[in-house]
N, C-alpha and C positions, 0 to 999 in steps of 0.2 A: 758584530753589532749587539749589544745588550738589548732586553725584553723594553727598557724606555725608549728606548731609540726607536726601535720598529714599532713600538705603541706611535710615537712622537711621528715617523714617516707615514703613517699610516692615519692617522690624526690630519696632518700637513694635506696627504693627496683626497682626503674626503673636505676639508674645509677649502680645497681650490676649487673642489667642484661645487661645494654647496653657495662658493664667492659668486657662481655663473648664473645660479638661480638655485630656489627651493627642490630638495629632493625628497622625498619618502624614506624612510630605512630601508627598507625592501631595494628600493631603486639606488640606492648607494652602497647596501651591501653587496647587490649583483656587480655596480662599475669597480669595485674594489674588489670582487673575486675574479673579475678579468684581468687587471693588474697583477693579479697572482699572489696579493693575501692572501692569510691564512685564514680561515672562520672564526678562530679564533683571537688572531690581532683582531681584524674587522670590528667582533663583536665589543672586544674592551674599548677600542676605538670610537667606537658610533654609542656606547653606554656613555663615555666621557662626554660625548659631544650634546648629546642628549640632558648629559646635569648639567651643562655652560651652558642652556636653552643655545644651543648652533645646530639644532636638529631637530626638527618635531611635526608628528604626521598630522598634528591637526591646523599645523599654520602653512604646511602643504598643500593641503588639502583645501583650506581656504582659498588658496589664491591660486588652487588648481580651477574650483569649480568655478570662480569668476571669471579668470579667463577662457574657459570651454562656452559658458552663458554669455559670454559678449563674441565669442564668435558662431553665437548660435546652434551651439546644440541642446537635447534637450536630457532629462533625466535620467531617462534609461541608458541610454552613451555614458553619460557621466559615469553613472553608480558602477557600470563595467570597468569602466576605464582606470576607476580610483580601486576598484578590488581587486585590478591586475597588477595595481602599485601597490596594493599590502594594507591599505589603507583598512582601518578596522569599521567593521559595518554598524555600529551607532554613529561615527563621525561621521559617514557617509550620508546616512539615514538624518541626523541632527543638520547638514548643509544642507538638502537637498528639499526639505522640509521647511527651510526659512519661509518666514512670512513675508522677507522681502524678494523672494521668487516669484513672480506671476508667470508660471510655465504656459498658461495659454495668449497671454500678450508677443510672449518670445518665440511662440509658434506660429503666430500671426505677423509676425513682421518679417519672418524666413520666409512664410509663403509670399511674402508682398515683396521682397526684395528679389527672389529668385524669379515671379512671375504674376508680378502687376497686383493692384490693388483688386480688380474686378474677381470675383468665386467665379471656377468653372461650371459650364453646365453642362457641357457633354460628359456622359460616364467616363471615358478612355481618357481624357483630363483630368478628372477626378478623381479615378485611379494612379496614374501621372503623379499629382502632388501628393496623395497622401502616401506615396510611396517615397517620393523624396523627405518627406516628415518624418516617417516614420527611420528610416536608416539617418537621420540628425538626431534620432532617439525620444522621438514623441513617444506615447503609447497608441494602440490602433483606436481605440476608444477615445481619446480626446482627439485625434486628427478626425474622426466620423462625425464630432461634435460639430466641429469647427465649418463641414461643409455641410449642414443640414440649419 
């Protein structure tokens, strides 16, 4: 096989996967070192893919972080979750920061969907949800807001 060929296969199996949904570079150079590319096909591969805009972490990352925030988590999950994808931390920082975020409305309707509209008043409750809050990636300080 010539170096275009294996560029060209290697090109073929990152755009079947990018056909399935958006990935990161990170996350497509790791499913294409499983396949057993080389770092270096990989690399010319997903550079290619990158100048035909068929690849790019910040339209990743867009429609990463909208869908994590309609399934209800919150900030801190997010920002981890995108820096275990490679995602670079202004882009992170720049979604996560939108002004059309309201992280304590989306923290407020987790708590109301998991467990009624009514605030707890016993402590062991209170603790309860702000512990489920908090592991959906609230911060401890705005879930203490939220019950006071």
């Amino acid at each position: 096989m010539t170096s275009g060929n294996i560029i060209r296969s290697t090109r073929n199996t990152a755009m079947d996967l990018l056909s399935r949904r958006e990935h990161s570079r990170q996350e497509l150079s790791n499913k294409l070192l499983q396949r057993e590319y080389t770092p270096s096909e990989i690399s010319l591969a997903l550079d290619r893919l990158e100048q035909d805009g068929l690849l790019s972490d910040q339209r990743f990352a867009e429609c990463f972080v909208s869908q994590r925030v309609a399934r209800g988590y919150g900030p801190i999950r997010i920002r981890h979750e995108m820096q275990q994808r490679g995602i670079d931390e202004t882009i992170v920082e720049t979604l996560l920061s939108s002004s059309e975020l309201d992280w304590t409305d989306a923290m407020q309707q987790q708590r109301k969907k998991k467990f009624g509209a009514e605030l707890p008043r016993e402590y062991k409750e209170k603790t309860k949800q702000a512990r489920f809050l908090q592991n959906r990636g609230f911060s401890p300080e705005s879930v203490m807001r939220l019950f006071r």
